[in-house]
C-alpha angles and dihedrals in degrees: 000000000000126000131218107210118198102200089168107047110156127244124264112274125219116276094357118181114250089181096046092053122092121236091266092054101045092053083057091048090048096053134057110297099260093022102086110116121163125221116202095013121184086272096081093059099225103162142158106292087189092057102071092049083065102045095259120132107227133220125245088234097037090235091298130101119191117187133172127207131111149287123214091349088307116121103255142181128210134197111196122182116222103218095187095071113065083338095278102309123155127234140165095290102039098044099049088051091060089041093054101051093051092044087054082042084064101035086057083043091063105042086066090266114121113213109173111225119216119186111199096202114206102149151124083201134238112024111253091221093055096039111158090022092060094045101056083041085057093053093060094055096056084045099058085041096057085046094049108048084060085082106018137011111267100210114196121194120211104188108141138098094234078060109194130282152157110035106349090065082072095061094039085051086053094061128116098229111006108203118201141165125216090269093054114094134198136201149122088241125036109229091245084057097051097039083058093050101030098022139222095309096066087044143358100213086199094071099084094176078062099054095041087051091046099037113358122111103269087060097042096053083042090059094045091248104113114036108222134024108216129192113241094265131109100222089047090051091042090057093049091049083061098043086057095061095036082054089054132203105325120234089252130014125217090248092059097046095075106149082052096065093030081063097047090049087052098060091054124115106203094199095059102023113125134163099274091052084060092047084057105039099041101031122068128054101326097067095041097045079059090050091039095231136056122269109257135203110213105211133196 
């Protein structure tokens, strides 16, 4: 395992893009100016071994970057997705990158030692080439998550216009404090996907206006089912991720109040339900008193 350091990283600059970095560079902007130092860079070469058998040219960091450094002065990992390779998707490699940091995370957790895991989330989920392997990659990840947020809160960022879907909604949704901005979107199936299945009639998956209002960031805040809504801007996010852990683990997370949501679901008319209604239903009291704090807009 090598390691890159960047002992010179420059300082935030004012209004910098989050959605127009690439996964490197948002591990960097996510951890101490001068921490940032990448495991398993592009260097070593561990690449999908499933891609080239399909035709597909792979990438030297399988579409994952995971850098340690710290946050606030506290040892920290990020795993950060790469969208523009294979639009986020997770596969073997990949997967078992981010797995493994946050298992070492817990392992370090454990041993009395505190490393705060962000999980930048830029994905359509698990990687069709690689089907069953992804998925059972993916499972480990939510499993290291739920493990991990026993001693620490695990914060996840969803920034980026891909959002994040399929399988890895679940672990965001597994997170202890899920950070987005209004072009992030959030959802179990992408609008492409549910235009295929339900057809056109359930969603266009062309109105855009229609699926931010249903699943971008804005809603999602709004529903209580994302934390904190972040201007597109590095420093801003960067001072969310901080407030998280300053926050610290709630009392419940969202993936432990079942019979709350199971109540609110079941309050839900289908027929008449916008996204207003969800706003009203979801959001208050109800959904913060599950989370144990208020949702919260972090403005410039």
């Amino acid at each position: 395992m090598s390691l890159t350091s960047d002992a010179a990283a420059p300082a935030f600059t004012a209004r910098e893009s989050f959605i127009e970095l690439t996964a490197r560079e948002r591990a960097r902007r996510l951890l101490d100016s001068g921490t940032f130092r990448e495991l398993l860079g592009p260097f070593d070469r561990i690449t999908s071994p499933w891609l080239p058998l399909q035709d597909i040219v792979c990438q030297a960091d399988d579409g994952a970057v995971i850098a340690r450094g710290s946050i606030d002065g506290v040892p920290a990992v990020v795993a950060a997705i790469e969208s523009a390779f294979q639009g986020g998707s997770i596969g073997e490699v990949s997967g078992s990158k981010i797995a493994a940091a946050l298992e070492l995370a817990l392992r370090d957790c454990e041993r009395g030692r505190i490393v705060r895991p962000v999980i930048a989330f830029e994905t359509g989920g698990v990687r069709l080439q690689e089907a069953n392997l992804g998925l059972a990659v993916i499972a480990e990840i939510q499993a290291a998550i739920v493990a991990l947020r026993r001693h620490v809160p695990v914060v996840g960022v969803i920034a980026g216009m891909v959002g994040c879907f399929g399988g890895m909604s679940l672990a965001a949704a597994l997170c202890s404090h899920l950070i987005m901005t209004r072009q992030g979107r959030l959802g179990m199936n992408g609008p492409e996907v549910i235009e295929q299945e339900a057809g056109i009639d359930e969603l266009d998956a062309t109105d855009r206006s229609r699926i931010w209002q249903l699943i971008g960031g804005e809603q999602r805040v709004a529903s209580g089912l994302a934390d904190q809504l972040v201007d597109d801007d590095a420093e801003a996010i960067f001072t969310a991720v901080r407030r998280a852990f300053i926050t610290g683990v709630p009392p419940i997370h969202r993936s432990e109040a079942v019979d709350h949501y199971l109540a609110l679901l079941a309050r839900i008319e289908p027929d008449t339900v916008t996204p207003e209604s969800m706003r009203a239903l979801f959001g208050g009291a109800s959904t913060c008193s599950a989370q144990g704090g208020e949702n919260t807009k972090e403005s410039e």
